[in-house]
N, C-alpha and C positions, 0 to 999 in steps of 0.2 A: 839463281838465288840460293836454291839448297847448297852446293859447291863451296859459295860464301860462306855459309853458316858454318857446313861442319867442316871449316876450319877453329871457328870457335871451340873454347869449353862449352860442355853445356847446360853450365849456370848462367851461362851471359845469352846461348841463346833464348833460355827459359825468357830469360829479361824479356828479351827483345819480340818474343811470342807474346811476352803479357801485357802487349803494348798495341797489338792486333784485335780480335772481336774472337766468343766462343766459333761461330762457324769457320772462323779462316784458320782454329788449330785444331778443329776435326778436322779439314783438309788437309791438311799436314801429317797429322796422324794417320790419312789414309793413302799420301800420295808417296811419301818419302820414309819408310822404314828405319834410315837412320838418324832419324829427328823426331821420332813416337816418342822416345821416352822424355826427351827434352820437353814434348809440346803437350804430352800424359802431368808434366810434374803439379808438383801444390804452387810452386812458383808461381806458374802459371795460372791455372785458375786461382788462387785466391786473390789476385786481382779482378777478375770478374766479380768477385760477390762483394756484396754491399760493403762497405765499411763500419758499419753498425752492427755486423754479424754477430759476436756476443750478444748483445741487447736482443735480437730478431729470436735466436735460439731460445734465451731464457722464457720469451712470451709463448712458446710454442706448447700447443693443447698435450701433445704424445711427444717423450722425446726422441731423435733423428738419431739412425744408425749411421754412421757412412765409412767409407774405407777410404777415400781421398778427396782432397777437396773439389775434385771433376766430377766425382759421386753424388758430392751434397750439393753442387752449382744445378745438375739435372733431376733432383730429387726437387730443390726447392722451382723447379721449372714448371712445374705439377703444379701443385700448391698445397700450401699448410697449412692447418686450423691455428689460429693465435689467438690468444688472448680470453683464455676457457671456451674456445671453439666457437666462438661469436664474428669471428673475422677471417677470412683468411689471405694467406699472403703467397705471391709467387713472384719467378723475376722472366722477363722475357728473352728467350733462348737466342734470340740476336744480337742483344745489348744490354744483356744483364740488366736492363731499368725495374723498378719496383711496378707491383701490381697489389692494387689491396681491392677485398668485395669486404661492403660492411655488410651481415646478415640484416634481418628483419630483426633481429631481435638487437642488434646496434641501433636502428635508426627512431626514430623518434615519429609515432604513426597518432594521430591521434584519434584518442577512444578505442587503441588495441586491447586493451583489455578491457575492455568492456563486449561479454560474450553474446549479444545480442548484436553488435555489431562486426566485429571479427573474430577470427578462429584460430588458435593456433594447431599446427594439425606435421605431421611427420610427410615425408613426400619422398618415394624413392628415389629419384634421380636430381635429390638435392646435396648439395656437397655439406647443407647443416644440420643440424640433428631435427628443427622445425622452418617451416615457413609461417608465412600468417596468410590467413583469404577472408574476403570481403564478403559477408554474410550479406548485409545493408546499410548504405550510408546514402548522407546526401550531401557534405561537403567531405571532399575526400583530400587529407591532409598530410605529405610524406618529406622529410625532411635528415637528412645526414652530415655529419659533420667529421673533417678527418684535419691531422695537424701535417703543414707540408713537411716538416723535419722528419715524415714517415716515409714521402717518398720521394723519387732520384731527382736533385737539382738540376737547375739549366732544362728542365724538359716539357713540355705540353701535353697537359694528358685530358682524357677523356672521361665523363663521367655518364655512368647508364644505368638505369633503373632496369635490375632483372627480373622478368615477369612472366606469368601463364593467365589464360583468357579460359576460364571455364566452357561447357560447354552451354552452361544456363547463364551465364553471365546479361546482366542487362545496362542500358543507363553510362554505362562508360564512354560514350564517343556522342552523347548531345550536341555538348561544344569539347571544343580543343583544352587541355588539363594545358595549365601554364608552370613551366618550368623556368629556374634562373639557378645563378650561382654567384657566389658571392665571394667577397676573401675581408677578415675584419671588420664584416659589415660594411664596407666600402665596396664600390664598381660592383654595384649588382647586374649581370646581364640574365636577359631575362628571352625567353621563347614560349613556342608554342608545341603541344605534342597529343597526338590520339595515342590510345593505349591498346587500338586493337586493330589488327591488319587491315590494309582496305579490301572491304568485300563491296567489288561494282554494282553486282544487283542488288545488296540491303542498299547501296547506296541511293541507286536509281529510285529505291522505292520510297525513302524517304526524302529525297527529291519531291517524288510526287505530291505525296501528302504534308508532310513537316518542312519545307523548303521556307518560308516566310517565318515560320516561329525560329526555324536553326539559326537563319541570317541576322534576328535581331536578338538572340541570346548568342551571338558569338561576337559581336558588336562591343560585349561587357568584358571580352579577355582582351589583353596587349597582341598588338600584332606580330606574327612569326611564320615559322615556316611549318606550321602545321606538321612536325614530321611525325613518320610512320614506325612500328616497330617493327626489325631486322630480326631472323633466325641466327642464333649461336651455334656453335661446336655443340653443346653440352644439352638441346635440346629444349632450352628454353629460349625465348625472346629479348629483347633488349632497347629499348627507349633512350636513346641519346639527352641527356639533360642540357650540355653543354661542355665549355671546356675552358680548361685555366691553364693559364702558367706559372710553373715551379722553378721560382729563385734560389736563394743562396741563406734567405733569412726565415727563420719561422714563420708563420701565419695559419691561421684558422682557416679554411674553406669550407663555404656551407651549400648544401646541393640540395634543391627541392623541387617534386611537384606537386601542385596546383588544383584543385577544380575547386571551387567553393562561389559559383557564381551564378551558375545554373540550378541549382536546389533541387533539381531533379534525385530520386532514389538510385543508386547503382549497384552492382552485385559481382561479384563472381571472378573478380581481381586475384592472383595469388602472387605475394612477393617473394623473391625469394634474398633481396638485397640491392645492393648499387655497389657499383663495381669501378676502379676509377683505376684505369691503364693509360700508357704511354698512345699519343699519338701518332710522334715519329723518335 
């Protein structure tokens, strides 16, 4: 295949490289010496990045050095604060597709400001300037909206609430928090999710004692898959809300969870946003 190629010029193999994927023109750049600079060009990567690039720059909190556009394609692989640092955006190093986390301070939490019941508070190993944490509450109310024109068509992506579990935390896993997602207020799907890992022995224990009251307060959420939260890269956890798919035409999608049914007091929740990535 290389033999073919550098018989071309190499503006047409640029072409024909930016019609492949980011990792198959690192390969190339590390296998074939005489086709780096061809498969190095802006040709080439600026097809990898978005089409919207202007628009994505201008929203960005700090602005982006770069020296080629292979530079800013793994700059923005990272991710970017956008939109006065409330959101941020990155693309994934496979397939270029979009990635956005809305902060806590994007999503729409009710009674966040109100400092009796949440906190907003700084957190080091957060990518925003605040998170917010659950002081006390007893219907706990989380909800985010993003427009699809923001991220990559034709794609199924994933939506997850990013989260820490204090170590006093209480009241969060009664019953199952009910998650769903929507697009234009139409085809709501809807599930089920605990918010804090499963620990066997609290389990067992509350088996023993609370086993008949859990059964007939979880009677009151819609049925699901009760899922669990997962660990991240980045040191915090992650709750699956659901997942949609991204067409060709605009549309609202709205991502939310749930508990408001149990009336129980709960505590010790820290969000740090919801995050909505490709899922192939």
């Amino acid at each position: 295949m290389a033999i073919r190629l550098n018989m071309l010029p190499e503006d047409c193999i640029s072409t024909v490289l930016s019609l492949t994927s980011p990792p198959d023109a690192c390969r190339i750049m590390l296998t074939s010496s005489s086709l780096r600079s061809a498969a190095d060009s802006d040709t080439v990567w600026n097809r990898f990045l978005p089409s919207d690039l202007p628009h994505l720059l201008s929203r960005t909190h700090t602005q982006l050095s770069f020296c080629s556009k292979k530079d800013l394609f793994f700059q923005l692989c990272d991710y970017v604060l956008v939109d006065g640092g409330i959101k941020s955006f990155s693309l994934n190093k496979v397939s270029g597709k979009k990635s956005y986390v809305l902060s806590s301070r994007a999503l729409s939490i009710a009674l966040s400001n109100e400092p009796n019941h949440w906190m907003w508070t700084a957190h080091s190993t957060s990518r925003f300037a605040e998170v917010i944490e659950l002081k006390t509450i007893s219907n706990l109310e989380i909800e985010g909206t993003i427009d699809t024109q923001d991220l990559s068509p034709n794609t199924t992506y994933g939506a997850y609430l990013i989260i820490k579990v204090s170590d006093q935390a209480f009241g969060l896993d009664s019953i199952p928090s009910e998650t769903s997602i929507s697009k234009d207020e139409s085809s709501v799907i809807t599930n089920t999710a605990f918010l804090c890992p499963l620990d066997e022995q609290k389990q067992q224990l509350e088996s023993l004692f609370f086993m008949n009251r859990r059964r007939m307060m979880e009677k009151r959420v819609v049925e699901g898959d009760a899922r669990r939260p997962s660990k991240r890269g980045d040191g915090w956890m992650e709750v699956e809300l659901g997942e949609f798919i991204v067409g060709d035409k605009s549309e609202m999608v709205k991502m939310s969870l749930m508990e408001v049914k149990g009336h129980q007091l709960k505590g010790g929740l820290i969000i740090e946003g919801i995050e909505m990535r490709p899922k192939c």
